[in-house]
C-alpha positions as CSV (number, residue, x, y, z in Angstrom):
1,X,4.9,4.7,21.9
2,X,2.3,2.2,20.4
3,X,1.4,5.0,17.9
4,X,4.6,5.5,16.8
5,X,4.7,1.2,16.1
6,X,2.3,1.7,13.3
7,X,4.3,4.7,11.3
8,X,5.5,2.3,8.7
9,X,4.8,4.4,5.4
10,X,7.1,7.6,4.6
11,X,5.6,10.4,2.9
12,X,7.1,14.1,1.8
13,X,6.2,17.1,2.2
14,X,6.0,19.3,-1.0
15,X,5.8,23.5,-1.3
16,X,4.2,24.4,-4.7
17,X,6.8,27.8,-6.0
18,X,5.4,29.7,-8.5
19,X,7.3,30.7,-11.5
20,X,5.5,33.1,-12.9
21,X,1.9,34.1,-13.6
22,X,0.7,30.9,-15.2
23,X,-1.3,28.7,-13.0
24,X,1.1,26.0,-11.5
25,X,4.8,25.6,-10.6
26,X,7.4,23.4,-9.1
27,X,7.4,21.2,-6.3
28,X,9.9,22.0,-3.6
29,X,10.7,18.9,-1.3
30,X,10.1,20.7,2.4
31,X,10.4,17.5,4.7
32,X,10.2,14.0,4.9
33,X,8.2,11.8,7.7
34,X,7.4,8.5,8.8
35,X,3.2,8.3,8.7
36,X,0.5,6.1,9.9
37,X,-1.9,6.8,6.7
38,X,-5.6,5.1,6.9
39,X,-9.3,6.3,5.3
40,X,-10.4,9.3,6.5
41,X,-13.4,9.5,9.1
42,X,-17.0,10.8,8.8
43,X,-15.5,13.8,11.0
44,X,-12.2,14.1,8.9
45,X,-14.6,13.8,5.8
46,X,-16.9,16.9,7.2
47,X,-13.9,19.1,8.7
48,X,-12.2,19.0,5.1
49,X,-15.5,19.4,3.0
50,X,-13.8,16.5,0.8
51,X,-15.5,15.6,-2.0
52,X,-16.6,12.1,-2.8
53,X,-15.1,12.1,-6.4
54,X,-11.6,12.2,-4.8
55,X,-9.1,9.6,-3.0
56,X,-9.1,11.2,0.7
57,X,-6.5,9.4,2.9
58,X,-5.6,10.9,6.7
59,X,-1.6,10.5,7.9
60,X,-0.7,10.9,11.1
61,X,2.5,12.3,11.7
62,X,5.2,13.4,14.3
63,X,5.0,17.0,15.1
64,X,8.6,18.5,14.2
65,X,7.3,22.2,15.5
66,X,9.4,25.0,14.8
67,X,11.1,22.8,12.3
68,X,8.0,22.1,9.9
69,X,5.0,23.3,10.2
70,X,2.3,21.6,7.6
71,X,-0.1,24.3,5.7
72,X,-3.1,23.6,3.4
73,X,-1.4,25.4,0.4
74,X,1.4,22.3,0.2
75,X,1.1,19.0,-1.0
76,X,2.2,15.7,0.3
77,X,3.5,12.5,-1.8
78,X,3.7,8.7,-0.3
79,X,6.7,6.8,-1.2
80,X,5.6,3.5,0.2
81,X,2.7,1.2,0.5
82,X,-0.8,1.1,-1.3
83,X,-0.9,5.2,-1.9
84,X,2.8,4.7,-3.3
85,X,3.7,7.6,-6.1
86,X,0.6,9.4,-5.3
87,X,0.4,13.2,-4.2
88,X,-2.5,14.3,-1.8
89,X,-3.1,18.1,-1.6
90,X,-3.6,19.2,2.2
91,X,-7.2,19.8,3.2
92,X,-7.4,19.8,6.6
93,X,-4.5,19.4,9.7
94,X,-5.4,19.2,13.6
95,X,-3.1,18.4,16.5
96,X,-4.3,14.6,17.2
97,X,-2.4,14.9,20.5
98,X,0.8,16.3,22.4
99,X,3.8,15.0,19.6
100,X,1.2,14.2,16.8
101,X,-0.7,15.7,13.8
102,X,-3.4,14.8,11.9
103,X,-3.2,15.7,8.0
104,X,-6.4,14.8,5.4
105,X,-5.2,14.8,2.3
106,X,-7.2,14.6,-1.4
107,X,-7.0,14.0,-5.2
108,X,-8.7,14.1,-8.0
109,X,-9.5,10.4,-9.3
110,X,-7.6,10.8,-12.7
């Protein structure tokens, strides 16, 4: 319960559909979740081989197993606080425990 006090950001969930065979496509809204989001560790660093000339943020969030499962192919977006209008593509995701999952996210500084 004292986790779930701190999940006061709301990010969404984004699949990446391919139109054709040009590199890119369009962003598919998946699922929306309250987060804890906070600066990755040294181990969340090393797990996700991020780079140091990206932003790298880590989100905790409810696991909604069967309903969505998070894959390193999708991207996420946060709608509120400090990371607000910025997308993250998924690096790394662990269970953090029982009900929760730990997503590392990264983008390119622009």
């Amino acid at each position: 319960m004292q986790r779930m006090n701190k999940m006061h950001d709301i990010i969404s969930f984004f699949d990446i559909v391919q139109n054709g065979p040009e590199p890119g496509g369009t962003m598919v809204k998946v699922f929306d979740s309250f987060a804890e989001i906070y600066e990755p560790s040294q181990k969340d660093v090393q797990l996700g081989n991020l780079e140091s000339s990206t932003v790298n943020i880590t989100v905790i969030i409810r696991n909604a197993y069967p309903e969505f499962v998070p894959t390193v192919n999708q991207q996420f977006e946060v709608l509120s606080g400090i990371y607000n209008g910025m997308k993250f593509d998924i690096k790394h995701i662990s269970p953090k425990d029982n009900i929760y999952l730990k997503v590392v996210g990264g983008q390119k500084w622009e």
